[in-house]
N, C-alpha and C positions, 0 to 999 in steps of 0.2 A: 388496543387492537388485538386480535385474537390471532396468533400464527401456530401453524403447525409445522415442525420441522422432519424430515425422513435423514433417518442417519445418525447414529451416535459416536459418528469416529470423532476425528478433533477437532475436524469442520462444522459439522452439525453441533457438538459439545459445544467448543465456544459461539458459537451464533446465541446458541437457545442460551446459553451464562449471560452475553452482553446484553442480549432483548430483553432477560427478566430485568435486567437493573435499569431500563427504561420503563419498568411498571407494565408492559403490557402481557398481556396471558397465554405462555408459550406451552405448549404439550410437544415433547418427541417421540417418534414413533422409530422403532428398528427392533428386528428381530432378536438379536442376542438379550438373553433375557438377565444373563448377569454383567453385562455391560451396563442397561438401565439400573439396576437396583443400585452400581456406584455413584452415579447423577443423582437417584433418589435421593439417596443415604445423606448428600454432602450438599444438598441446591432445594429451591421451591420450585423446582419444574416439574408440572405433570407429564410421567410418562409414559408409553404404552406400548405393550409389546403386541408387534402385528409388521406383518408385509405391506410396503408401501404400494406394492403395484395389487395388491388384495382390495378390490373392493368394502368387502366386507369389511376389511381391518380399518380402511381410511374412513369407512362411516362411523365406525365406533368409535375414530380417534377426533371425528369433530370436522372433517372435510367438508360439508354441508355447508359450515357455520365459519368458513376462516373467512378471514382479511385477504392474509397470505400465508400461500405456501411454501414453502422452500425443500429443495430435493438437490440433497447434498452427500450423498450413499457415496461410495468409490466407482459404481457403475452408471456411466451414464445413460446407457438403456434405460438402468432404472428409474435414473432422475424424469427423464423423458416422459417417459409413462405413468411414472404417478404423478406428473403435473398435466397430463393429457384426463385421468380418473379424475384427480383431486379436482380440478374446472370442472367437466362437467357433474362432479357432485353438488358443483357450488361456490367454492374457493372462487372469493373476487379477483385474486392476483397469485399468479404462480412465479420463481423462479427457480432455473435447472442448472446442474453444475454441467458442464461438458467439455469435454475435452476433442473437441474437433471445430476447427476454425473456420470450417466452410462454413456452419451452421450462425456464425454470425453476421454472416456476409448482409447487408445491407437487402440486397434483396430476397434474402430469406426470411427477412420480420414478418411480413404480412403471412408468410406461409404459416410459421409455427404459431400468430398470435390466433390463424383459424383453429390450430390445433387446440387451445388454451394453456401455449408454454410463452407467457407476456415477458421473460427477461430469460437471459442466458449468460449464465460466470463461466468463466476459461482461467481460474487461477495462473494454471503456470505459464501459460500467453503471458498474461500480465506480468509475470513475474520476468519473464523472459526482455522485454520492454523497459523494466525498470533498471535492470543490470545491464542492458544496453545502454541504457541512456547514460547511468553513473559510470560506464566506459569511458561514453564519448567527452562527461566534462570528471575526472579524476578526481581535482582539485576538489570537488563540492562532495559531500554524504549524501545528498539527500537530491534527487533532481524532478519537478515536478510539473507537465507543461500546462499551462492554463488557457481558458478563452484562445484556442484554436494557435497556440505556441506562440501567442504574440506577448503573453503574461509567465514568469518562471516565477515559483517557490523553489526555494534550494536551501540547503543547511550547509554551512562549514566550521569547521571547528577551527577556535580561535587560536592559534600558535603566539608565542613568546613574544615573537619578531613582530607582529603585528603592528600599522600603525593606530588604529583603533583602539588599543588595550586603552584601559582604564576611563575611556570617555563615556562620558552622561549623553542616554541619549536624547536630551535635548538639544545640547548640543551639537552633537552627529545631525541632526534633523535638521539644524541650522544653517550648517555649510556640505551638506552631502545631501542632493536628491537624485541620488540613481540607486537606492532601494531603500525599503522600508519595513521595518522590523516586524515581524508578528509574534516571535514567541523568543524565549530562552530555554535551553535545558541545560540546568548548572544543577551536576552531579544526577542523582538521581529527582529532581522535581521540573517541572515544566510552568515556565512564567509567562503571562501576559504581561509583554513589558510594557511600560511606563515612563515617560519623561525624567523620575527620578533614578531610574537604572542605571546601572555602571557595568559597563562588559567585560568580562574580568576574564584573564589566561584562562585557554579549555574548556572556555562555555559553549555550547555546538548553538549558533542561531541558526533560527528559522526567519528569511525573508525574501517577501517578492523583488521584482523588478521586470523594466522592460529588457526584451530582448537584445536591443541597439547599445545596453550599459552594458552587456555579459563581460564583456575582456576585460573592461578595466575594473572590475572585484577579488579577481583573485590574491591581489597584491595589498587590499584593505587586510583581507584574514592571515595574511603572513605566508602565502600561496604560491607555488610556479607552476601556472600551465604544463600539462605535458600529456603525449600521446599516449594508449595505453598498444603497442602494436605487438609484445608479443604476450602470451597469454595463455594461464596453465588453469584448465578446471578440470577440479576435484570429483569426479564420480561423473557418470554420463547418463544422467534422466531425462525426462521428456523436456524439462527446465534447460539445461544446457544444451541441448539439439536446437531446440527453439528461440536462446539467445543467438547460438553462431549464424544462424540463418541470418539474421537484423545486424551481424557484423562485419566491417567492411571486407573485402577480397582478399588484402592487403596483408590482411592481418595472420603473425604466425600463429596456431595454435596447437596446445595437446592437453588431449583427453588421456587421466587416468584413472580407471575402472578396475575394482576389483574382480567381477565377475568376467570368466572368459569368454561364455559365450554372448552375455551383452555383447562387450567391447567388440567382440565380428561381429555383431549385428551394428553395432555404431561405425567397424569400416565400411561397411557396405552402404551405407547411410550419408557420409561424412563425405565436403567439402574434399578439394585436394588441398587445401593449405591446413587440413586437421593431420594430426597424429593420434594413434590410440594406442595406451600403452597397458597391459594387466598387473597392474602394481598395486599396495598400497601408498593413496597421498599423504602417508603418514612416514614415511620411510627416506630419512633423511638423507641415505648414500646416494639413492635413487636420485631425489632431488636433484641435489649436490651436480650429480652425471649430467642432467640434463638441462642444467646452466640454470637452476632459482635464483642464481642473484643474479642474474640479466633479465629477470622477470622482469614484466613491466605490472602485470596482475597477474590474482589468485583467485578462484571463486570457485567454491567451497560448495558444490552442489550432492551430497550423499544424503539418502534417510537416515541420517544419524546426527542430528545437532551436537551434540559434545564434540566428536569427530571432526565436524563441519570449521568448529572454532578451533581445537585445538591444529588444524591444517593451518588455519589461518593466523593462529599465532606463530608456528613456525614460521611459514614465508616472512611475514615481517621481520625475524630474529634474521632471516637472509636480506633483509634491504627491499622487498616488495613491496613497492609505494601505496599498491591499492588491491585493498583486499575486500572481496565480499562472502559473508556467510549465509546458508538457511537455515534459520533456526524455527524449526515448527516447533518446540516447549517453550512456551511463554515466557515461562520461568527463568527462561537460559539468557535471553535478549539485554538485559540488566548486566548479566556476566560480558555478553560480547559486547555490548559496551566498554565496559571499564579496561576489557584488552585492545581497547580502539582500532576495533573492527571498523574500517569505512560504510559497508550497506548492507544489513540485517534483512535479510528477504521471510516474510511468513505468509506463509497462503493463507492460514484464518484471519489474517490481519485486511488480505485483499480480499477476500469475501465478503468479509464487514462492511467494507467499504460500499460497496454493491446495495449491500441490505440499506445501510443509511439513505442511501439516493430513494429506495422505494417508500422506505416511513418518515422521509419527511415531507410532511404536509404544504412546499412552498415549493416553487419551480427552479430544482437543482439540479447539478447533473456531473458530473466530474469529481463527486467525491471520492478522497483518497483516505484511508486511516494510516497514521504515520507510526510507524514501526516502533520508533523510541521515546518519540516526544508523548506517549498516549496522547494524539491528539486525531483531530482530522480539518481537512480543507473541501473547499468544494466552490462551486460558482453555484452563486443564488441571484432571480431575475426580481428588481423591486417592484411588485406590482403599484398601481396610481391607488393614491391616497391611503400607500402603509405607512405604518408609523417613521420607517429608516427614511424618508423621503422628509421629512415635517422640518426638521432640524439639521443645521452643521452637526456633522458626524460628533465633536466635541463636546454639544450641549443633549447629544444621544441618551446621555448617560447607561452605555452599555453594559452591560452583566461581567465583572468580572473574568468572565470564561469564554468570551468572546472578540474579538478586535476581526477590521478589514484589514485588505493587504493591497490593493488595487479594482479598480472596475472598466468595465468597457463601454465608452459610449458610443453611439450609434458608428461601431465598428473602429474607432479611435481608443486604443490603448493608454492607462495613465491611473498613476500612481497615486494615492491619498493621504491626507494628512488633516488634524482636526480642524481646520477650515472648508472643508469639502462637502458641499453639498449633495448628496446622491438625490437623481431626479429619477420619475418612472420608466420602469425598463431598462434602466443601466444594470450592466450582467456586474454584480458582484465577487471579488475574491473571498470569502468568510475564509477565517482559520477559526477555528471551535476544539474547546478539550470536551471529553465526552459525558453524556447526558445534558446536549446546550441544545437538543434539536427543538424542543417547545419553546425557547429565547428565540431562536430563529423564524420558528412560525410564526412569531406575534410582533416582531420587527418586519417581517416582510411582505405580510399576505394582507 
């Protein structure tokens, strides 16, 4: 597939990185001219320096001739407009990053898809949503809703106390069906588990289940329930404006910003149950004053990942049950782990996500890329007389890098196991590690 991307920051950087290592022929385009020559220097991506909303520049760069385009600059103006150029040059499919929520509004599709802008990302929406959600359940890392919130992926990491530790999971399979395992991450690799597995202290799993089992898990991983009600976040960006919005009334919080004249633009802005204070969330006295161990959480929201985690290792040094960082360096995510950070949030990570629902060839829709597990999940619909239909999931013989986790049948929620027949049109759960989208096409389509 031939894509063009607009934008060399870290969102467009890693898109066009992940797309080459799926083989297809990426060119980026963006103005700074020694931005591009570091991509050259260091990747096989063709790149081009030229204005996205130029004409001229998008025809040199191959807009005639794309697949898709993607438009992922810091200005959403921008994105807009050269996915309004890049369509009518050609481009079979556009999408645009943006950061205004009206524009996704359900009945605004038909509008922009006359325009030729066919998909729209709102990173820190999403990101805003995710942190929400890993509020509402603490106990889990990871919380992910599927097939219309009837189906949860969730990750928890395994404590000491656990009564699961050491069991096979064939035998978990045996006398537990209120969820069903999809992946392992033990230490730094990510497992497609296996019958012969063994769950061992501090492995983080990944597994579905229905929504009607949710209470009685916490107590499998070595877990207790608990509210997160009062609540300190780290820096005040459009990401934490946009969580408090999706959090309950109830709830105490404070924002603390280093910038002074943000912070009054966030009073002015801000809920009556927010506080805004101009401090840094580095500054232990601080802290200390304003009750961190009566925190219930911490989320870690600055442009600054190192920052982000080292906030987040302090509160936990205070007793902070739950902690979330952003870590936009890749690089860094490996680190916050190992300081068991509960939810690692990256916007190039929720991009990707997006991008995979567009190239893959098979009717998906809800793909997620998971932040730690390098992995991703998604629901895929079996078309009549694909291969995943032929056979008991069992005698599938699956690739490796892929397992289900659940499916939907004609709106009936329920969980799988290698005696399970998938029939046509049952929406399935995939979890996939990455580079499995051509496994997928050829099981489903």
């Amino acid at each position: 597939m031939k894509i063009l991307v607009a934008g060399a920051g870290e969102v467009g950087t890693h898109l066009a990185k992940l797309l080459g290592q799926e083989n297809h022929d990426i060119t980026l385009i963006d103005a700074n001219k020694e931005r591009l020559a570091i991509i050259g220097d260091n990747t096989d991506i063709l790149t081009c320096v030229g204005n996205c909303t130029s004409l001229k520049d998008l025809t040199e760069a191959g807009a005639a001739n794309t697949d898709l385009y993607i438009g992922v600059t810091p200005e959403e103006s921008k994105n807009i407009t050269s996915c309004m150029l890049a369509s009518n040059l050609g481009a079979k499919r556009t999408l645009a990053r943006i950061d205004n929520y009206e524009y996704l509004l359900p009945k605004n599709k038909e509008f922009f898809e006359k325009l030729g802008i066919h998909s729209m990302i709102y990173p820190e929406l999403i990101a805003a949503r995710e942190i929400a959600m890993s509020l509402k359940t603490p106990w889990a890392r990871f919380w992910w809703e599927l097939c219309n919130g009837t189906v949860i992926l969730a990750a928890a990491k395994v404590r000491e106390n656990a009564p699961i530790i050491n069991t096979y999971l064939s035998d978990l399979a045996q006398t537990n069906k209120r969820f069903h395992m999809v992946a392992i991450k033990r230490n730094s690799e990510t497992l497609i588990p296996r019958g012969s597995d063994q769950i061992l202290s501090e492995d983080i799993l990944y597994f579905t289940t229905l929504r009607r089992h949710i209470d009685s898990l916490p107590e499998l991983f070595g877990k207790r329930p608990f509210e997160a009600k009062k609540i300190i976040f780290m820096g005040g960006s459009r990401i934490t404006m946009r969580t408090i919005q999706l959090l309950p009334q109830n709830t105490t919080i404070k924002i603390i910003e280093r910038d002074r004249e943000r912070a009054q633009m966030l009073v002015e802005m801000a809920p009556s149950n927010v506080t805004v204070f101009v401090e840094d969330g580095r500054n232990t006295e601080f802290l200390l004053r304003e009750g961190i161990a009566d925190t219930d959480a911490f989320i870690a929201l600055t442009g600054n990942s190192e920052a982000n985690i080292l906030g987040c290792i302090m509160a936990k040094q205070y007793g902070v049950k739950r902690t979330v960082a952003e870590v936009e360096n890749i690089d860094y995510i490996s680190m916050a782990e190992r300081f068991d950070i509960g939810t690692v949030i990256n916007k190039k990570l929720i991009a990707a996500s997006k991008i995979y629902e567009l190239l893959l060839k098979a009717d998906a829709s809800n793909i997620k890329s998971l932040t730690i597990a390098d992995a991703n999940v998604g629901e895929v619909i079996a078309k009549p007389n694909s291969k995943v239909t032929k056979k008991l999931i069992r005698n599938l013989n699956l690739p490796p890098d892929i397992t289900f986790g659940a499916l939907i049948r004609n709106g009936e929620p329920m969980l799988v196991d290698g005696d399970t027949l998938i029939e046509p049109y049952d929406q399935v759960v995939v979890f996939f590690l990455s580079r499995s989208l051509k496994s997928i096409e050829k099981l489903f389509n």
